[in-house]
C-alpha positions as CSV (number, residue, x, y, z in Angstrom):
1,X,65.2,-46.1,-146.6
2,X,66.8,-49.6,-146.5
3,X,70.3,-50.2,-145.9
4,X,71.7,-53.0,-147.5
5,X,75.5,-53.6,-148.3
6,X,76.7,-56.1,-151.3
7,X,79.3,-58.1,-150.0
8,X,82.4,-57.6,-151.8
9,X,84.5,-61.0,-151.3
10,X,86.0,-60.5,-155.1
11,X,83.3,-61.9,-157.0
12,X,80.5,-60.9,-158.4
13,X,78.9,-58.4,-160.4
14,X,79.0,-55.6,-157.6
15,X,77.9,-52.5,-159.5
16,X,75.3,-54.1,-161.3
17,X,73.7,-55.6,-157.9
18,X,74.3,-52.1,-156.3
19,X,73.0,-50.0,-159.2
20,X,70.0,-52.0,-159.5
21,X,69.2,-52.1,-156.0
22,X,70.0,-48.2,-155.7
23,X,67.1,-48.1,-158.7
24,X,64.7,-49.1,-156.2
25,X,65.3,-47.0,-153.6
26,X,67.7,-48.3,-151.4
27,X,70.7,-47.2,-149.6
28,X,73.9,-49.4,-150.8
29,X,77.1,-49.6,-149.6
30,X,79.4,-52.5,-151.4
31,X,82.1,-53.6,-149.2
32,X,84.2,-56.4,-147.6
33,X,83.3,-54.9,-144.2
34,X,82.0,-57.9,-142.2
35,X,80.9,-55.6,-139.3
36,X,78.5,-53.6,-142.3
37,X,77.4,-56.6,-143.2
38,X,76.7,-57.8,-140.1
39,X,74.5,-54.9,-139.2
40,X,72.9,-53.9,-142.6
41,X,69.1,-54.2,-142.6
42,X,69.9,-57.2,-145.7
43,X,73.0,-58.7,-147.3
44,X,73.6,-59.1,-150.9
45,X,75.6,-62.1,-151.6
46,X,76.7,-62.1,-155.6
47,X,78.3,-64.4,-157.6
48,X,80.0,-64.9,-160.8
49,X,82.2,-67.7,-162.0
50,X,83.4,-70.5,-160.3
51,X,81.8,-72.3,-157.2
52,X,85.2,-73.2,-155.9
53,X,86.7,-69.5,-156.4
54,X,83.3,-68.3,-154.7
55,X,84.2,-70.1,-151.8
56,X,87.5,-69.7,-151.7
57,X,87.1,-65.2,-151.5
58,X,84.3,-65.6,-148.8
59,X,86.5,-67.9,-146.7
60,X,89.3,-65.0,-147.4
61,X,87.5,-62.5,-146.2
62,X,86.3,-64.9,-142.9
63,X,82.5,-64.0,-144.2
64,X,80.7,-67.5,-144.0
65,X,80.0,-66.9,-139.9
66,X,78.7,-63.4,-140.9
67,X,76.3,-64.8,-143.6
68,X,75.4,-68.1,-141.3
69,X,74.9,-65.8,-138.2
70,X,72.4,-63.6,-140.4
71,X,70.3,-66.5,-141.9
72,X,70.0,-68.2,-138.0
73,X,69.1,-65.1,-137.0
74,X,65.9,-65.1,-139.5
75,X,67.5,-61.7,-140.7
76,X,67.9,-61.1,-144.3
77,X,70.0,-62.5,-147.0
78,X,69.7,-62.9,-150.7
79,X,72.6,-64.9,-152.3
80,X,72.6,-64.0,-156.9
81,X,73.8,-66.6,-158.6
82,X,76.8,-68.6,-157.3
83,X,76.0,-66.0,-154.7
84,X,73.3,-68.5,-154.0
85,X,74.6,-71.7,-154.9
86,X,77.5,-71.3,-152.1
87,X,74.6,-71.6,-149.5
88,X,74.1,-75.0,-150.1
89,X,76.3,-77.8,-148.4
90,X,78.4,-78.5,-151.4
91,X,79.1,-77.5,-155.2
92,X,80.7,-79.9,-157.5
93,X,81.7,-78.5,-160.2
94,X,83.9,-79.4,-163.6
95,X,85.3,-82.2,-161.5
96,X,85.8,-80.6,-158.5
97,X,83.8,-80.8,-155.0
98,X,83.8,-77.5,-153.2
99,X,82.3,-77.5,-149.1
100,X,79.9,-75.0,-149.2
101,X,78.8,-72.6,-146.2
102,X,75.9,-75.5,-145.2
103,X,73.2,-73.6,-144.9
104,X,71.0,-75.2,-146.5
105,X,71.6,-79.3,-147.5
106,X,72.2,-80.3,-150.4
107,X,74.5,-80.4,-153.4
108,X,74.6,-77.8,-156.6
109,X,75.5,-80.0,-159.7
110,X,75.4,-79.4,-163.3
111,X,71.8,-80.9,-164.4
């Protein structure tokens, strides 16, 4: 069975993300634990709301180096939603330019 944890950083639809992936057969542990995450055979990143609130509850919990040292590492990582768009380099959003965790380049505007 796969082990994957949804990373609770205090966003984010976490029951949905874990029920679903529970629906599918895998083991899911939601937590802020960066050491779970870390080790997890995948991370779930979610992400409701705000771009700059995103940010602001991964770089709380110190989680960014966890998620960058899992993507370097080829190892896997699926961001939902603004779980996604903080991956990018920046985020500008109603007026306001967020840093994002640079991971990918680029910026994540309203079309």
């Amino acid at each position: 069975m796969v082990d994957l944890v949804v990373l609770d950083y205090g966003s984010g639809n976490l029951r949905s993300a874990e029920r679903a992936l529970a629906r599918v057969g895998a083991s899911v542990s939601v937590t802020a634990d960066l050491g779970r995450a870390a080790t997890a055979d995948g991370l779930v990143v979610p992400g409701v709301g705000a771009y700059a609130a995103c940010m602001a509850g991964i770089d709380a919990i110190d989680a960014g180096p966890v998620i960058a040292e899992r993507v370097a590492a080829g190892r896997p990582v699926l961001g939902i939603c603004v779980g996604f768009q903080i991956l990018f380099a920046v985020g500008e959003e109603h007026g306001v330019v967020t840093k994002g965790l640079g991971l990918f380049g680029g910026t994540v505007r309203r079309l």
